[in-house]
C-alpha positions as CSV (number, residue, x, y, z in Angstrom):
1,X,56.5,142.6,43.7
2,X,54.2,139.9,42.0
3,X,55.0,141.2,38.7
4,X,59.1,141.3,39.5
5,X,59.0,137.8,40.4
6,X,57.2,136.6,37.0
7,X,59.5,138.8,35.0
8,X,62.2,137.3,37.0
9,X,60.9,133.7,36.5
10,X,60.1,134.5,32.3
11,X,63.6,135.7,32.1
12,X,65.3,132.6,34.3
13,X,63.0,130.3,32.3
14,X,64.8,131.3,28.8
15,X,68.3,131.2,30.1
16,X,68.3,128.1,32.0
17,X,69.2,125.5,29.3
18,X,72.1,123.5,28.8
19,X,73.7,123.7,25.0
20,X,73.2,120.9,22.2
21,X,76.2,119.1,21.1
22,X,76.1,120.7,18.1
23,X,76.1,124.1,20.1
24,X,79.0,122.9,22.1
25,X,81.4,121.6,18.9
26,X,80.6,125.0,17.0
27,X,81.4,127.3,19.7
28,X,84.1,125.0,21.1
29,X,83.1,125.4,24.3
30,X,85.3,123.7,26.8
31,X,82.9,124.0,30.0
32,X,79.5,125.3,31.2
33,X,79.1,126.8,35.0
34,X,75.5,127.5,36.3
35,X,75.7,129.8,39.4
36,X,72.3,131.0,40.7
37,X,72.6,134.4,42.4
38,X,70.4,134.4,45.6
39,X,68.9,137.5,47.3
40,X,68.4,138.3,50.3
41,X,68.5,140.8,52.9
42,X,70.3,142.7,50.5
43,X,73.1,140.2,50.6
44,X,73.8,138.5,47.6
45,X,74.9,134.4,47.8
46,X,76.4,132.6,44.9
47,X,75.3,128.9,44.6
48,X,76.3,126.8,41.9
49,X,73.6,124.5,40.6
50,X,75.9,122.3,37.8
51,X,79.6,122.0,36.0
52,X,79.9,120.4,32.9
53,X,83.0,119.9,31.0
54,X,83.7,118.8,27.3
55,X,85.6,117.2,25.1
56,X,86.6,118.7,21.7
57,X,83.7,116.2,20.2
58,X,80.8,117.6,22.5
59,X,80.8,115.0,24.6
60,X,80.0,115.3,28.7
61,X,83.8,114.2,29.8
62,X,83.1,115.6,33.4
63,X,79.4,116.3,35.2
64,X,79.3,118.1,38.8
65,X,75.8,118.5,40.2
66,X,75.3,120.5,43.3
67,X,72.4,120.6,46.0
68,X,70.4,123.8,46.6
69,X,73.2,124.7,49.4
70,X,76.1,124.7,46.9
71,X,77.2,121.3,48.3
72,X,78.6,118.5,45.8
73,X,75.3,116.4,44.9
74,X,77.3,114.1,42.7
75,X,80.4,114.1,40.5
76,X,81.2,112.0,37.6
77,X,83.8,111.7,34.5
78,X,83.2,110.0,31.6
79,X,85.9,108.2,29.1
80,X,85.1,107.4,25.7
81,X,85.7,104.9,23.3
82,X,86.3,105.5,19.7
83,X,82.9,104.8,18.3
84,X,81.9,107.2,21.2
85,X,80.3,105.1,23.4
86,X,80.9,105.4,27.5
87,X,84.3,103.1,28.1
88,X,85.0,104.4,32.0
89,X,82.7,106.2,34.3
90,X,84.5,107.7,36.9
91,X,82.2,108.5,40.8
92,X,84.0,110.8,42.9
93,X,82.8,111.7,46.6
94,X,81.8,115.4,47.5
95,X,86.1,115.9,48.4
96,X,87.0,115.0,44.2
97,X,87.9,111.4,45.5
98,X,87.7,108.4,43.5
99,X,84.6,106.2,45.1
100,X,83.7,104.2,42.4
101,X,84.9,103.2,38.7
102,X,82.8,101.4,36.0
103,X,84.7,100.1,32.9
104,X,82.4,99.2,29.9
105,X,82.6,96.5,27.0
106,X,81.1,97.0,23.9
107,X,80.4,94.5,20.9
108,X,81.2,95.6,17.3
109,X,78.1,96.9,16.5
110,X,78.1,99.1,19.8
111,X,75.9,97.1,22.3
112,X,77.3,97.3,25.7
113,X,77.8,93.3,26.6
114,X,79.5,93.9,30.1
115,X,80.1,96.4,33.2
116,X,83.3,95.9,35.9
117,X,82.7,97.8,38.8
118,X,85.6,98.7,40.9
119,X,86.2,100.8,44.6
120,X,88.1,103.9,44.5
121,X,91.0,101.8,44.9
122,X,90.8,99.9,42.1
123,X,89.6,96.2,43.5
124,X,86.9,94.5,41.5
125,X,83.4,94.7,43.1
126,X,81.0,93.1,40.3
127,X,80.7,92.0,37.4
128,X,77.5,92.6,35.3
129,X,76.6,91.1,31.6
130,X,74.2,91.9,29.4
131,X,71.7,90.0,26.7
132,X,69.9,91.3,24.1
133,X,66.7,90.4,22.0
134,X,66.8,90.5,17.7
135,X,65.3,94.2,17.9
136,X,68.4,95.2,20.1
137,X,66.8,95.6,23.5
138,X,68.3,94.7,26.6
139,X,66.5,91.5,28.1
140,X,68.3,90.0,30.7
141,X,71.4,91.5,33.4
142,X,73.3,89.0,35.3
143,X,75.0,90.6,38.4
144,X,78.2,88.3,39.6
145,X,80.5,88.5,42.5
146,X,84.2,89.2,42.3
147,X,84.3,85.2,42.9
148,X,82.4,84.9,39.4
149,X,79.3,84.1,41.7
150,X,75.9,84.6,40.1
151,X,74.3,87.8,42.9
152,X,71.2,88.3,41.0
153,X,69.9,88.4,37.4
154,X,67.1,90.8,35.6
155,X,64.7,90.3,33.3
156,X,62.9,92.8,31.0
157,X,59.7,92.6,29.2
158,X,58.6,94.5,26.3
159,X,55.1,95.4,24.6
160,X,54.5,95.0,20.9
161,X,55.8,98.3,20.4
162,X,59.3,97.8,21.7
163,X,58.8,100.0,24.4
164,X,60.0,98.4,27.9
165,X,57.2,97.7,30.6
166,X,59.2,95.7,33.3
167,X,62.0,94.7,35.0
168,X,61.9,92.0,37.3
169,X,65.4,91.2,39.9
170,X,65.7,88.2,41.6
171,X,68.3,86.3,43.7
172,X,70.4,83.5,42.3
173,X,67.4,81.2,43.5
174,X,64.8,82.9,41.8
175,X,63.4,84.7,44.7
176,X,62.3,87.8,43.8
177,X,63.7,91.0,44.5
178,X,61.9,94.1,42.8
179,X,59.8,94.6,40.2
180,X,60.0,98.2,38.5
181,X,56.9,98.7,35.9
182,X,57.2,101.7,33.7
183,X,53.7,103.0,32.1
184,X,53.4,105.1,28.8
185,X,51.3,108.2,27.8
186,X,50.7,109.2,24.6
């Protein structure tokens, strides 16, 4: 029994992988399914673990994750721009309805400068803008309202490497809301 289970797990191990871009565009695949098989008590359940779709370029146009009952974890479609950068970001609830909609800005040189984020039904929730250092990091996020209200802004710190080490939110009056720290191993 031990010994079925590892070959089981070696063989799972070097099948579960999702394809390179490259892999996708060459083979012009249009979608990947992952279905686990369950066993047991001789009865066999199907439960699908992730959906992705794809564009003719390789790109992700539509990403359905599902919990370990088979039920819809999350589901989101993608629209590109044509440098290839994410233009719209579709959220749909587990019933393939439109929850949320995010619509994306980019500057010239392909740095994302601002964020709308809309209900399903289309109305304007926030607004988000972005600023960015000379080496092209993102420094400071400034959340308004629909009523062009500052909500709350972020700040992000980087070490002499480049590599980011915080992100502090606060309200409009500087009251702060969460710091995130992110630590390195090398």
């Amino acid at each position: 029994m031990r010994v079925q289970f590892i070959l089981m797990s070696i063989l799972f191990c070097q099948t579960s992988y999702s394809q390179s871009k490259k892999d996708v565009i060459k083979d012009k695949i249009k979608s990947i399914k992952v279905v686990t098989t369950v066993y047991k008590n001789e009865i066999q359940t199907q439960i699908p673990e992730i959906f992705e779709r794809y564009a003719p370029n390789g790109d992700v146009i539509e990403k359905i994750e599902y919990d370990k009952e088979g039920k819809v974890k999350s589901h989101e479609a993608f629209v590109y721009n044509k440098k290839g950068d994410v233009a719209e970001e579709l959220i749909y609830d587990e019933t393939a309805n439109l929850k949320k909609k995010k619509i994306s800005t980019y500057a010239s040189d392909g740095v994302k400068t601002e964020e709308n984020r809309f209900d399903g039904t289309g109305k304007l929730l926030e607004r988000e803008t972005y600023t960015y250092n000379a080496n092209g990091d993102r420094t400071i996020e400034l959340t308004f309202n629909i009523k062009g209200e500052l909500i709350k802004k972020a700040f992000i710190l980087y070490d002499k490497k480049g590599l980011k080490t915080e992100k502090k939110t606060m309200d409009p009056k500087d009251k702060l809301l969460e710091v995130k720290k992110y630590t390195y191993e090398f």
